[in-house]
KOLVONU-575847 format. One line per 5 residues: their letters; for each residue z, x, y of N, C-alpha, C. Coordinates in nm, 3 decimals, padded with zeros to 5 digits. Last residue first. Layout:
! residues N
a> Z/X/Y/Z/X/Y/Z/X/Y  ...;
This chain:
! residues 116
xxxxx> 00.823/00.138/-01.704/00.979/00.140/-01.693/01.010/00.074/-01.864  00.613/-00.146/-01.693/00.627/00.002/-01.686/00.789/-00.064/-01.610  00.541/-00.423/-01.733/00.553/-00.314/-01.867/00.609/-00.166/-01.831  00.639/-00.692/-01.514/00.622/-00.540/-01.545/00.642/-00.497/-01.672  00.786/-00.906/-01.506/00.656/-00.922/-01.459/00.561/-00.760/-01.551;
xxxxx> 01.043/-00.871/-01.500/01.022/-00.929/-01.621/00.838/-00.951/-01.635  01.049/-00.727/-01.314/01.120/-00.663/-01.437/01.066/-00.758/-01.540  01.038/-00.945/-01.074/00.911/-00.774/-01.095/00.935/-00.650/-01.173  01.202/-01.067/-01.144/01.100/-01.131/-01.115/01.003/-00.971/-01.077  01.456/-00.952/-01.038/01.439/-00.950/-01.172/01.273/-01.044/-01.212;
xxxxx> 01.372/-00.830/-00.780/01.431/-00.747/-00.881/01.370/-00.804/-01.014  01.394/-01.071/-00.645/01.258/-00.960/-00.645/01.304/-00.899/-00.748  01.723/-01.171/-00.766/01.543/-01.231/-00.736/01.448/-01.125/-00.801  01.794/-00.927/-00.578/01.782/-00.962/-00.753/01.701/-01.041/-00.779  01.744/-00.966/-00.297/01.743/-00.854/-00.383/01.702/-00.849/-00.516;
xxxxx> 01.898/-01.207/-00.266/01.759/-01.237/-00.272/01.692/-01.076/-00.344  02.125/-01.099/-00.311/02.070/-01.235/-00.385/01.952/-01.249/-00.376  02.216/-00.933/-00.115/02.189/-00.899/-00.237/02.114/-01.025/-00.351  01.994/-00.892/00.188/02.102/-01.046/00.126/02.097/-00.964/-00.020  02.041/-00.550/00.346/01.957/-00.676/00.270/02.040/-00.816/00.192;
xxxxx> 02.047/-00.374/00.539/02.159/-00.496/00.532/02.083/-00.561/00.443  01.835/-00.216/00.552/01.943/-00.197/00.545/02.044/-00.276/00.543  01.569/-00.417/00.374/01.630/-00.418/00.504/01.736/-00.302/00.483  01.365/-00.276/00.110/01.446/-00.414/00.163/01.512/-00.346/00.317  01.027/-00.242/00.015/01.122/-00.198/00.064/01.231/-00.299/00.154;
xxxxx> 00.803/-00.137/-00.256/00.933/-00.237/-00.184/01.001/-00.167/-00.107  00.702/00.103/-00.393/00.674/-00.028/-00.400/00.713/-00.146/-00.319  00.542/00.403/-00.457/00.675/00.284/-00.323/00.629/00.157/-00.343  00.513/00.578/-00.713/00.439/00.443/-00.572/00.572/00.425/-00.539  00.573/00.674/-00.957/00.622/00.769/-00.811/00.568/00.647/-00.694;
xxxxx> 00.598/00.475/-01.193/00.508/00.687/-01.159/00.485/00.748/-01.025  00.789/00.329/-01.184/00.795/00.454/-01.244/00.719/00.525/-01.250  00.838/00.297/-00.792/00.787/00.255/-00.942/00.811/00.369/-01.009  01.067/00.246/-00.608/00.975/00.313/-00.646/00.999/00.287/-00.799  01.213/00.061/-00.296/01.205/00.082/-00.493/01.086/00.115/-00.493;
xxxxx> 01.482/00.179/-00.065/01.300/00.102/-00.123/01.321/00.091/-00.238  01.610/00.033/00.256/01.638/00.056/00.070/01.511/00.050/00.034  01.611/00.193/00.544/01.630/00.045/00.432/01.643/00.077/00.302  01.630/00.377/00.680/01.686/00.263/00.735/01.703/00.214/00.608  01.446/00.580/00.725/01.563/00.577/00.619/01.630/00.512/00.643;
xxxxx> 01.120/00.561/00.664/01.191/00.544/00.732/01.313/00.554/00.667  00.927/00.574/00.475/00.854/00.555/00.608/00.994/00.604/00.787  00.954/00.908/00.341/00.944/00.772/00.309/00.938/00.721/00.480  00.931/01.146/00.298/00.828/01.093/00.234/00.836/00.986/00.242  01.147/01.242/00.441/01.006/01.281/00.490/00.924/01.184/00.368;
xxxxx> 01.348/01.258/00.224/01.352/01.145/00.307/01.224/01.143/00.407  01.331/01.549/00.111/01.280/01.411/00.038/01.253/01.287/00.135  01.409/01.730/00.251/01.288/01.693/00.238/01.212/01.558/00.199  01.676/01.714/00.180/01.621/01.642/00.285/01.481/01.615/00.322  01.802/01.686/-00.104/01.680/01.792/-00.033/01.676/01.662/00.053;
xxxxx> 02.023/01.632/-00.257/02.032/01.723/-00.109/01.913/01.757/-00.067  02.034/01.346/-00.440/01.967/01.456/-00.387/02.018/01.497/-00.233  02.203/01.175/-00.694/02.195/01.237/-00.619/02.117/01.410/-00.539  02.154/00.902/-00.884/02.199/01.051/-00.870/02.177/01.084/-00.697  02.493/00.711/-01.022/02.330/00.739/-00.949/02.333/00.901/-00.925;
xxxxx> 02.683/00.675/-01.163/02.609/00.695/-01.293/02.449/00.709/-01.185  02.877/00.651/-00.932/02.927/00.672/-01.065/02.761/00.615/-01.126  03.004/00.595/-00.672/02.896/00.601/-00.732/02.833/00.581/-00.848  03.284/00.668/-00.686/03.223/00.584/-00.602/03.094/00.517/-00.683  03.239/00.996/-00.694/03.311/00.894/-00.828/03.270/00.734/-00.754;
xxxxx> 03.124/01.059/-00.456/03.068/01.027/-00.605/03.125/00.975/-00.722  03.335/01.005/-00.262/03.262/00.886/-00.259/03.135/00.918/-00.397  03.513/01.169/-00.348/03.565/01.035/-00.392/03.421/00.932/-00.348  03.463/01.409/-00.282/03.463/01.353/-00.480/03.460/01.220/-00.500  03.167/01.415/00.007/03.259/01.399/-00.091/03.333/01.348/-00.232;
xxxxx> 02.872/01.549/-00.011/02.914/01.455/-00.024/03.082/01.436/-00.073  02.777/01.834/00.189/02.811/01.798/00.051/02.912/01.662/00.068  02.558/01.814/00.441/02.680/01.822/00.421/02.656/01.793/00.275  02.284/01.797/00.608/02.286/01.957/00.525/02.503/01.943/00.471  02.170/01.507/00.576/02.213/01.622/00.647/02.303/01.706/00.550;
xxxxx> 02.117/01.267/00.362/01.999/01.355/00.475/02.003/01.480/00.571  02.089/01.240/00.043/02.158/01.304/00.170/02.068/01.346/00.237  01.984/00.983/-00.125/01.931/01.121/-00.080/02.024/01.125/00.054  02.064/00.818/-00.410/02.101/00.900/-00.288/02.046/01.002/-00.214  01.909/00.623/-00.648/01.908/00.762/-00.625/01.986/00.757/-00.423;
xxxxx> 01.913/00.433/-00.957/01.996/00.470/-00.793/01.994/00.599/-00.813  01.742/00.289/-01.218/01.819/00.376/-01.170/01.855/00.401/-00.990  01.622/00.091/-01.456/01.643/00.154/-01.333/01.741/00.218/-01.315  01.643/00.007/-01.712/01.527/00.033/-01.684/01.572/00.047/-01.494  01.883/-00.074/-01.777/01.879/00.062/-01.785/01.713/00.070/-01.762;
xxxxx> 01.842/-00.346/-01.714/01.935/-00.224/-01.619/01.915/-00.101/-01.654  01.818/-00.560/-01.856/01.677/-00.485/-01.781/01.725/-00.383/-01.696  02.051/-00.731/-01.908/01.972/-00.591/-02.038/01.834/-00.503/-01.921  02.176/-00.737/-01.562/02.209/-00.725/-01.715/02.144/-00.647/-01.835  02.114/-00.711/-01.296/01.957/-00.720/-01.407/02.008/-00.723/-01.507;
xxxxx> 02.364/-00.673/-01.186/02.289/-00.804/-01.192/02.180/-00.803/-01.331  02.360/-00.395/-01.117/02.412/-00.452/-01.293/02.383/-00.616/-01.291  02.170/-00.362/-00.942/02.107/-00.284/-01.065/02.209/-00.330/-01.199  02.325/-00.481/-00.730/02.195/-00.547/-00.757/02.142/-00.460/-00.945  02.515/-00.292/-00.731/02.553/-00.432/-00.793/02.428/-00.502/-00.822;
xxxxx> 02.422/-00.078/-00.621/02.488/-00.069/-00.786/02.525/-00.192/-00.823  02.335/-00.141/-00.408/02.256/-00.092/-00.531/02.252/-00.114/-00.635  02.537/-00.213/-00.259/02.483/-00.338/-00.258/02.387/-00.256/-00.419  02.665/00.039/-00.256/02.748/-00.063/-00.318/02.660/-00.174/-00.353  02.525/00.157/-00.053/02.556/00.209/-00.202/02.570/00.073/-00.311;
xxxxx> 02.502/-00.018/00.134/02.419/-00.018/00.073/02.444/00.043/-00.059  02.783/00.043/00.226/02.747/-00.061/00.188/02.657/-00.091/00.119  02.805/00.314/00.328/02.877/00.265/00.166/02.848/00.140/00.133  02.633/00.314/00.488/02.625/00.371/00.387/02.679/00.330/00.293  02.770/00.194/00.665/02.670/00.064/00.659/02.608/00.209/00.518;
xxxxx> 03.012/00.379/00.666/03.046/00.152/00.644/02.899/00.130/00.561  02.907/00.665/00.619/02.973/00.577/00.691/02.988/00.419/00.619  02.938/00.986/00.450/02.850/00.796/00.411/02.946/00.732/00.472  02.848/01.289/00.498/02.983/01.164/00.522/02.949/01.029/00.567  02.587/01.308/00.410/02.719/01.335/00.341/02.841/01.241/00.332;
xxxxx> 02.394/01.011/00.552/02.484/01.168/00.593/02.572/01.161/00.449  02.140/00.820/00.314/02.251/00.854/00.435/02.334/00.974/00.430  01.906/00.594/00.152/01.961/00.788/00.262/02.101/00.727/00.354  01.801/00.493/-00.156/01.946/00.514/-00.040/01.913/00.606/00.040  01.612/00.362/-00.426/01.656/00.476/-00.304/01.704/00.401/-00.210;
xxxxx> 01.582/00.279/-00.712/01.633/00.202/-00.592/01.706/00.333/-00.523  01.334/00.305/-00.950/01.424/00.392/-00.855/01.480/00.320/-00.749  01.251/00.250/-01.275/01.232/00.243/-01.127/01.323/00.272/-01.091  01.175/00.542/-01.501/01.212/00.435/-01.451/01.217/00.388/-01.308  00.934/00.679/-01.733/00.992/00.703/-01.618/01.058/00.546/-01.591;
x> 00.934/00.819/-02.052/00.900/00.698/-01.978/00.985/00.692/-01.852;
């Protein structure tokens, strides 16, 4: 059973408004309390660098992709999206998004939803 996906892009070396969004992910995804392990955080690096230890310990339980390819599939790598669990794009928030209103949508299209 696949889960939803809260995608990230940014360089290896994840500047301010990178680590911010990281950060905004992993807090919006423990907000959802029991509906959390029905998602997941994914990183896609967009340039050809390896991320440093400290900003994956940072991270801690998203994953992470080097194919740059990947970020071609989405409209733009500005913002944050969420993909459903059989691959749709479903959403997509600002790069600065309010985390409050984040969770909201979040938990109002977790409790709406069978899939995941």
């Amino acid at each position: 059973k696949g889960k939803w996906v809260l995608v990230t892009f940014g360089p290896a070396a994840c500047d301010a408004t990178c680590e911010r969004k990281l950060y905004v992910v992993r807090q919006v995804r423990r907000a959802q309390g029991k509906e959390m392990d029905r998602m997941e955080r994914l990183w896609v690096v967009t340039d050809a660098g390896k991320p440093r230890a400290e900003e994956l310990a940072a991270i801690e339980g998203a994953r992470v992709s080097t194919d740059a390819a990947l970020a071609k599939s989405f409209p733009d790598t500005a913002g944050i999206y969420l993909v459903d669990p059989i691959g749709n794009l479903m959403m997509r928030f600002p790069a600065d998004p309010d985390p409050s209103k984040m969770i909201k949508d979040l938990q109002r299209l977790l409790k709406y939803s069978g899939a995941g």
